[in-house]
C-alpha positions as CSV (number, residue, x, y, z in Angstrom):
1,X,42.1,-13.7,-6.5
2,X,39.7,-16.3,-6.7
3,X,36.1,-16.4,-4.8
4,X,34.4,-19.2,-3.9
5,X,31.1,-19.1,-2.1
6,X,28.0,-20.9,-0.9
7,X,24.3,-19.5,-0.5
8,X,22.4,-22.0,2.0
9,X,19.0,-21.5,4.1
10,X,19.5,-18.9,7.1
11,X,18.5,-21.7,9.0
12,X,21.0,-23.9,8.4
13,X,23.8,-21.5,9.8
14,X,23.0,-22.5,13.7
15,X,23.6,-25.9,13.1
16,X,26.8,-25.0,11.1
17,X,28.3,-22.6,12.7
18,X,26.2,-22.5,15.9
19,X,25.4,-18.6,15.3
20,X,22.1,-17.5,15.0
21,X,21.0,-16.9,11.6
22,X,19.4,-13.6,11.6
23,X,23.2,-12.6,12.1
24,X,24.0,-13.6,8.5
25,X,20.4,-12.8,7.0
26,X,21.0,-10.4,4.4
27,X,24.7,-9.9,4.1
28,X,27.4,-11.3,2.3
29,X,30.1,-12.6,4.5
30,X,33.7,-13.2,3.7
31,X,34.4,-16.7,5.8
32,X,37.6,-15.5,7.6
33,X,34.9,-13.4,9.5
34,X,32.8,-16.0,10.3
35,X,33.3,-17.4,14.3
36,X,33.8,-19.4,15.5
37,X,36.9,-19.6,13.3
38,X,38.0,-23.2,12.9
39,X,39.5,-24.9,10.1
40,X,36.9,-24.4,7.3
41,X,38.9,-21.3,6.2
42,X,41.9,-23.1,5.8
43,X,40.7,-26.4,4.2
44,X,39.1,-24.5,1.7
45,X,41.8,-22.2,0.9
46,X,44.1,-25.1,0.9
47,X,44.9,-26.6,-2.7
48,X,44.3,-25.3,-6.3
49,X,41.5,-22.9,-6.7
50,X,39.8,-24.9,-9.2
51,X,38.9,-27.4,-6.7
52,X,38.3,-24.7,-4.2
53,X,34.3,-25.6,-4.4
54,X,34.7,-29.2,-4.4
55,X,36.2,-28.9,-0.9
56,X,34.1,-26.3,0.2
57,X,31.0,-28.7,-0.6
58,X,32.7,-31.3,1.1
59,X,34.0,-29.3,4.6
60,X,29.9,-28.2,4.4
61,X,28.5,-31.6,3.9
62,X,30.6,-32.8,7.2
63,X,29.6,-30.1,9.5
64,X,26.0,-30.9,8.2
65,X,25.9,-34.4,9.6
66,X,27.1,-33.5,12.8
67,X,25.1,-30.2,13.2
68,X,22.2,-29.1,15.8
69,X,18.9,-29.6,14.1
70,X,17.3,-25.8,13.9
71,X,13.7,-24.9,15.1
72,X,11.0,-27.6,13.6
73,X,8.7,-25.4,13.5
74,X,10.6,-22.5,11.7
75,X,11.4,-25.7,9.4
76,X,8.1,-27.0,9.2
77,X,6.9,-23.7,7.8
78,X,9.6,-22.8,5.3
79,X,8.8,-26.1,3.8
80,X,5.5,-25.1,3.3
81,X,5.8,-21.7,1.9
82,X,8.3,-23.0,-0.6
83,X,5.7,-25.6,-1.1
84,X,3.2,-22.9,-2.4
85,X,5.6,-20.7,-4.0
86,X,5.0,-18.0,-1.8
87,X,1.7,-17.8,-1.9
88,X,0.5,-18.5,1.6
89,X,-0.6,-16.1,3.7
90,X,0.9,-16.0,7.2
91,X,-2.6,-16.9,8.5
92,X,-3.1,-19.4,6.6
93,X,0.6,-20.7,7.5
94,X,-0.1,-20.8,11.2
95,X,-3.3,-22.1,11.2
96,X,-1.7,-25.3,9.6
97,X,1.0,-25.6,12.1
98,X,-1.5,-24.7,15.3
99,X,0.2,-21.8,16.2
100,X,-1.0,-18.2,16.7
101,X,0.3,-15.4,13.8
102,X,2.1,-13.4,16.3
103,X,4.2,-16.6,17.6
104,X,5.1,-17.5,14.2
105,X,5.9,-13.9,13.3
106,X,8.4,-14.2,16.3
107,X,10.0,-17.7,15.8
108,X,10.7,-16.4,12.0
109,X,12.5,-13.2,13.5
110,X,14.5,-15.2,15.7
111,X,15.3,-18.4,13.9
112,X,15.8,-16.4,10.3
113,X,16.0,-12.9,11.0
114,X,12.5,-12.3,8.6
115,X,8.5,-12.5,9.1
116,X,7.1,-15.4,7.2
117,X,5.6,-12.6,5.1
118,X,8.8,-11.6,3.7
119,X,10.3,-15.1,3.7
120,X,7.0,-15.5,1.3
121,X,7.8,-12.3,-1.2
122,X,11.0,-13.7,-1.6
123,X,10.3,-16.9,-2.5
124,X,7.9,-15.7,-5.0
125,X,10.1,-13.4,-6.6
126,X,12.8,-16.3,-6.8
127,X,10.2,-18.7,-8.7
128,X,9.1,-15.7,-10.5
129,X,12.8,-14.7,-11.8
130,X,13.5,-18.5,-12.5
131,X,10.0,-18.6,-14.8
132,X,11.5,-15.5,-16.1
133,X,14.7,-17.3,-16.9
134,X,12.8,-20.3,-18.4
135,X,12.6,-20.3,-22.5
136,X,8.7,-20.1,-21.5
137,X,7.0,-17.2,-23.3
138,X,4.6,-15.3,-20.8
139,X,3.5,-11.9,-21.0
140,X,4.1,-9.8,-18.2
141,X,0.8,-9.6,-17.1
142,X,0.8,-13.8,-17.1
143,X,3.6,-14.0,-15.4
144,X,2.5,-11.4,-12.9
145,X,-0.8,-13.6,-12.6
146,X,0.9,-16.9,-12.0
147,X,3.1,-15.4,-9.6
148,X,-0.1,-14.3,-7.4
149,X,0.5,-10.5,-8.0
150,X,-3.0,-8.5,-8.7
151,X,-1.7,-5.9,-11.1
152,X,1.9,-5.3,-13.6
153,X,2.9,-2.8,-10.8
154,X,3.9,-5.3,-7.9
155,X,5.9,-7.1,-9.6
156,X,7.5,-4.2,-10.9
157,X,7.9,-2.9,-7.2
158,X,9.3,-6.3,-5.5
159,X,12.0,-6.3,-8.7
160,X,13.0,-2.9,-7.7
161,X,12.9,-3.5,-3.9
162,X,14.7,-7.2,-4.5
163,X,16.9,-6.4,-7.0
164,X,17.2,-3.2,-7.3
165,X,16.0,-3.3,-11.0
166,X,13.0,-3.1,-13.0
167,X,11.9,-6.4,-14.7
168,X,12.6,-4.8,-18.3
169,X,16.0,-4.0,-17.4
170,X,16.5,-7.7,-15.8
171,X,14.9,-9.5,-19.3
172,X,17.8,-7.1,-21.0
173,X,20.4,-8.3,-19.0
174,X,19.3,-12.3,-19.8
175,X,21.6,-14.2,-22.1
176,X,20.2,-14.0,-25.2
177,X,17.4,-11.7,-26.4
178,X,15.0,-10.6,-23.9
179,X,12.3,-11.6,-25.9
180,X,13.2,-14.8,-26.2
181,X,12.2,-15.4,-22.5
182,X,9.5,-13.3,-22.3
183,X,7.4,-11.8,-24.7
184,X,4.7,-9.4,-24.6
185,X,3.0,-8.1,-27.9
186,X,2.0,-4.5,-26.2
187,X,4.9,-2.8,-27.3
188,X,3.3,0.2,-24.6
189,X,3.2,-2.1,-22.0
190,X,6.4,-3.6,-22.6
191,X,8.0,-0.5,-22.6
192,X,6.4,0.4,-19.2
193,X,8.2,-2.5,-17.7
């Protein structure tokens, strides 16, 4: 068996596959189920598997420059909290695009399926597991700190609620020593974590 798959912005699936993306938010879809069901399937499944990405980025790349463009707006906005690492707050995010929190609250739910404030907590905890994954050397409670969290325990809680594991048992699991990504010289704290 070989897999092959393809993580893109919710957003991009109306265009795509003209489905609404809160549909797909979420959940890992095998492409024979996705509808409607056209030729994609086939053309990627269709030559050696080695090359089974190359024509899955090219059968992608097609459909993407004859898509529907998505919502602006919805656009607009996850441009800007991925332009401050999901930092903004949702006020602050409708304020710049003249719109009123609850509107934007309901664009997000229908366009991707989320709020902008969990759109935000996930962006921050993928720029905080990429820092993680850097050779930089933090401590936690830096890395917690440049990551906008107030205290070690939030971070601790979005790794559990994201991934479903604690950051300690992530660093573990890095290629490499743990330590060589990211250190912390309280061996009590680090053991907390």
């Amino acid at each position: 068996m070989h897999v092959v798959g393809a993580s893109m912005p919710a957003e991009a699936m109306r265009g795509l596959y003209g489905a609404e993306p809160r549909e797909f938010t979420g959940r890992v879809i095998p492409i024979a189920d996705v509808r409607p069901r056209d030729l994609l399937t086939e053309e990627i499944a269709d030559g050696p598997p080695a090359l089974a990405m190359s024509r899955l980025v090219a059968a992608l790349e097609r459909r993407r420059r004859t898509a529907r463009p998505g919502s602006s707006l919805v656009s607009n906005a996850v441009r800007l909290v991925r332009r401050e690492p999901g930092l903004i707050t949702v006020r602050s995010l409708a304020a710049q695009l003249a719109i009123l929190t609850r509107q934007l609250e309901r664009h997000f739910l229908t366009v991707l399926g989320l709020t902008p404030k969990h759109f935000a907590r996930i962006v921050r905890f993928d720029r905080t597991v990429r820092e993680i994954q850097s050779a930089v050397r933090l401590t936690w409670s830096q890395v917690a700190l440049r990551h906008g969290y107030y205290d070690q325990a939030h971070p601790i809680r979005e790794f559990r609620g994201f991934a479903q594991v604690t950051l300690a048992q992530y660093a573990r699991s890095l290629p490499g020593a743990v330590t060589s990504h990211v250190y912390n010289t309280d061996a009590a704290v680090a053991g907390r974590w």
